[in-house]
N, C-alpha and C positions, 0 to 999 in steps of 0.2 A: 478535476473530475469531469467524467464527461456528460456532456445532454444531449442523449442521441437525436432528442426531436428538431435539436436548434442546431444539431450539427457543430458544435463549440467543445471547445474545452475549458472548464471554468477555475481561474486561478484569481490567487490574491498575493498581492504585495504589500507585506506588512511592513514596509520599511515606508512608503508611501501613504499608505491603509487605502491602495482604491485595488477595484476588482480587474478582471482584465477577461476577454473570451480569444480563445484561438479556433479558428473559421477552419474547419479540415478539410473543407474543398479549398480554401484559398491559399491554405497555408501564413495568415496575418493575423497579428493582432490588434485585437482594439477595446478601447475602455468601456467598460458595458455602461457605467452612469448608472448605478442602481439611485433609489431616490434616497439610501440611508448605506453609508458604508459603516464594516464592521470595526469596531475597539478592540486591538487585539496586541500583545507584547510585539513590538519588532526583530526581536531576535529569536521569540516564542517558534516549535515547528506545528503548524496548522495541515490536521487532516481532512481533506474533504468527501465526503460519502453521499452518493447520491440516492434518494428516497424515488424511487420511480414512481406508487403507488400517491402518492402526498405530491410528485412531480417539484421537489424542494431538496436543498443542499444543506447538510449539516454541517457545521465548519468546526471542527474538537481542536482546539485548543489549550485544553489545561482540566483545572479541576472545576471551575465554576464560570460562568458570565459564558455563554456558549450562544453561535450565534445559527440564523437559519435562514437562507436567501431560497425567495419564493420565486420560480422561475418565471410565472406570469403575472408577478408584480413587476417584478427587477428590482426585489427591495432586501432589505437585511432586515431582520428582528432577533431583540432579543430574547433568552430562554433565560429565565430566572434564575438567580445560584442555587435558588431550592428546588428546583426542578431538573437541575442537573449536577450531582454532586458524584465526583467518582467513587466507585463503591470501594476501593482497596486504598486506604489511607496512602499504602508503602507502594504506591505506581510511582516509581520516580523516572521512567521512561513511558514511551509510549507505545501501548498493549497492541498487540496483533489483533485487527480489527476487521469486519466483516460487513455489508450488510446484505442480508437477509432477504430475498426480494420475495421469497414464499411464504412468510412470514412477516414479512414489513418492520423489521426490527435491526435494530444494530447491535451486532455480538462481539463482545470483548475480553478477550484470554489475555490473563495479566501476565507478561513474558519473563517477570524478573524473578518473583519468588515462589509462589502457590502454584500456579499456573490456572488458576480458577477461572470457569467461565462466567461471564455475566450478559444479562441480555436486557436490551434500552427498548422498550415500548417507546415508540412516537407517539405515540396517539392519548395515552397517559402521562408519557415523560417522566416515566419511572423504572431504575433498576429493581432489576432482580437475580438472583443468583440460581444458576442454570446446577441441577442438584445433578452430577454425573454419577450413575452408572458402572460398579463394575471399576477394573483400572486405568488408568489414566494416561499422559504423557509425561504430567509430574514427578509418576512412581519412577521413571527411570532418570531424572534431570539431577541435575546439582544445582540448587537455586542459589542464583548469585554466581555461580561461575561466566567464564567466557569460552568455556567447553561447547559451547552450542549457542548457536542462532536460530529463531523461528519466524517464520513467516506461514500463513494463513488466507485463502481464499476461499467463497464460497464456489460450489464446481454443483452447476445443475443438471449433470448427467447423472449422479450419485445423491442429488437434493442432498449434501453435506457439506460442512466444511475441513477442506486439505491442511495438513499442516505437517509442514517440511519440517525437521530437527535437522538441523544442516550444521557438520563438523567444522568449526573454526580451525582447530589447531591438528594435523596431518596425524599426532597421535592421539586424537581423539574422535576417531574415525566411529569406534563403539557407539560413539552416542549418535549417529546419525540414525533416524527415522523417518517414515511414514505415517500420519496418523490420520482416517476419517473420522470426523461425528457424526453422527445420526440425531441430526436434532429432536424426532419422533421419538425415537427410544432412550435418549440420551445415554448414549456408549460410545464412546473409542474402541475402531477397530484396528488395532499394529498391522497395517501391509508388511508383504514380504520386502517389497523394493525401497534403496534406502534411497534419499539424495546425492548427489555427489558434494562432494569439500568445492567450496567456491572458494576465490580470490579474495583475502583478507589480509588489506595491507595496514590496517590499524589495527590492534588488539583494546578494546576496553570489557568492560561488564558487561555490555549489554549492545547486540548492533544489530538494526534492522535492514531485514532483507528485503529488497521489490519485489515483489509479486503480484500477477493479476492473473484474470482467468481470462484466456484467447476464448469468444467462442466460435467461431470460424475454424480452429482447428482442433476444439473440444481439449484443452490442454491448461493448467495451470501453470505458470512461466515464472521462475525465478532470475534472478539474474545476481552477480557478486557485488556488496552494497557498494564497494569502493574498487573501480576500475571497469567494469562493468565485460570480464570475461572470467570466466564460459559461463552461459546461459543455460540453464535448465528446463525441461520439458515432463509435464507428470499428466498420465493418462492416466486416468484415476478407474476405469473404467477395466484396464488390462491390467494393471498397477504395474507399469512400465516407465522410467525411467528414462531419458535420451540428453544427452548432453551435444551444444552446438559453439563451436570455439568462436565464431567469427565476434568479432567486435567494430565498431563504427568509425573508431580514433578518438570520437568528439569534437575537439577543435585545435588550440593550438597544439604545435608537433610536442610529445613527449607530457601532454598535459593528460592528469587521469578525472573523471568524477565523482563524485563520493554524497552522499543524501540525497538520492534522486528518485522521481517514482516512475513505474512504469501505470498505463492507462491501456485499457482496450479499448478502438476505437470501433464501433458497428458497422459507422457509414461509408467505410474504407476497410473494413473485416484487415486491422492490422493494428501491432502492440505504436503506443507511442510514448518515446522516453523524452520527460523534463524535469525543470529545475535541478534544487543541487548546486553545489560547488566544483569549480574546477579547482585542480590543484599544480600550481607549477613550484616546485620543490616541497620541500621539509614543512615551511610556513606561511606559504604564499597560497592565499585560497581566493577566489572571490566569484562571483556568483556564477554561474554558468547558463550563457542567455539563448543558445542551441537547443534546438527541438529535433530528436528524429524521429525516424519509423521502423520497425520491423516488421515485415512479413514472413509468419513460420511457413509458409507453404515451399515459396520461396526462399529460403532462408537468403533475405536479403534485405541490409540496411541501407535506407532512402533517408538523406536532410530534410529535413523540412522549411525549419528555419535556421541557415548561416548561424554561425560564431558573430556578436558583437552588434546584431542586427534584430534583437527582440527586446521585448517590453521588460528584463529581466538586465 
């Protein structure tokens, strides 16, 4: 996650449990030393959300023991399990997540069944369930299929949050959508323009897509969870759709990606893609330690950090 005032990108390695920041002027990383690292499962995948407002990092990890690095401590604490318990028993993946920076809240649409929204008070430390309005993105889903992938960002040109229904399988093209929220009025409004089918070379239940919002070029950015082409582009503003083929390579020849996020970064007004697995064949996975850049102005992908040369 990023901190735009530190100029960092803040990650963690749970196979180590220490924190790490990457310098986007300098392109290096290095071990931040908070005074207290976080407990977290090693294999567990840890999201991170940045609280601009509170200037602190949330770190979701699971259903209880959740942790919160203060950016002018440099320290971890932890959030009680009773102050943060997931509100949908049946999350067995991880909900398309949001934060909220007009509202100071983290919002969570549960991807696998209901598609219910829920919204986290920091400042309480309390869920609440967001009562929608009218119909939904639900009404048209099949929950529990793998007919459809979502992915979810907040877009401050629209003060809502975007959510792509994006077709996994070529004939299930139907299911592709569009969807705002209005947080204010709580409605979904169905755009006309749908996503495009991205590149899905594993089928299971349930797969999340990358997404961030560029704001440099006013555009919420998808990209395919595994392989990382074609790239998506949604102007939520024109409710326009643009699709951009280029891809990076990664690293090694004929190696693809697969769990990786993309970040917007401010201080360089351009997306930046990490973590994740690389994949060379059928079963051979292992972490993928390459950092890039994209520029949509530009449409052009910059290294930043070499294959086999990061803290990863």
């Amino acid at each position: 996650m990023v901190i735009p005032r530190l100029g960092v990108v803040l990650a963690l390695d749970t196979r180590s449990a220490t924190t790490w920041g990457l310098d986007l002027c300098t392109n290096t990383w290095r071990l931040m030393h908070p005074h207290r690292e976080p407990m977290l499962e090693e294999s567990g995948e840890v999201r991170l959300l940045y609280a601009e407002h509170l200037d602190e990092v949330v770190a979701l990890a699971g259903s209880v023991d959740q942790w919160v690095y203060s950016v002018a401590e440099n320290s971890w604490s932890l959030l009680s399990g009773s102050a943060w318990v997931q509100p949908v028993d049946g999350w067995r993946y991880t909900p398309d997540l949001v934060y909220d920076p007009a509202r100071d809240r983290i919002v969570a649409r549960d991807s696998t069944w209901g598609g219910q929204l829920w919204s986290y008070d920091l400042a309480s430390m309390a869920w609440e369930e967001v009562p929608v309005r009218g119909r939904s993105p639900r009404d048209l889903e099949l929950p529990g299929s793998a007919e459809v992938a979502s992915a979810m960002a907040y877009d401050p040109a629209v003060d809502g949050y975007v959510l792509a229904m994006v077709p996994v399988w070529p004939e299930s093209a139907r299911t592709a959508a569009t969807w705002v929220f209005d947080p204010d009025s709580r409605r979904w409004l169905r755009r006309s323009a749908a996503p495009p089918r991205l590149t899905f070379t594993w089928i299971g239940t349930v797969v999340d897509v990358p997404v961030a919002y560029d704001e440099s070029a006013g555009r919420t950015v998808i990209m395919s969870p595994m392989g990382g082409t074609p790239l998506a582009l949604y102007d939520a503003a024109g409710d326009r759709w643009e699709v951009r083929d280029g891809e990076p390579g990664w690293g090694a020849a004929g190696a693809s990606r697969e769990g990786y996020q993309i970040l917007y970064d401010p201080v360089n007004e351009r997306l930046v893609v990490l973590g994740g697995l690389e994949a060379h064949g059928s079963e051979d996975y292992e972490p993928a330690s390459s950092v890039w850049a994209y520029d949509v102005a530009l449409d052009e992908w910059t290294v930043l950090v070499p294959p086999d040369s990061g803290w990863r």
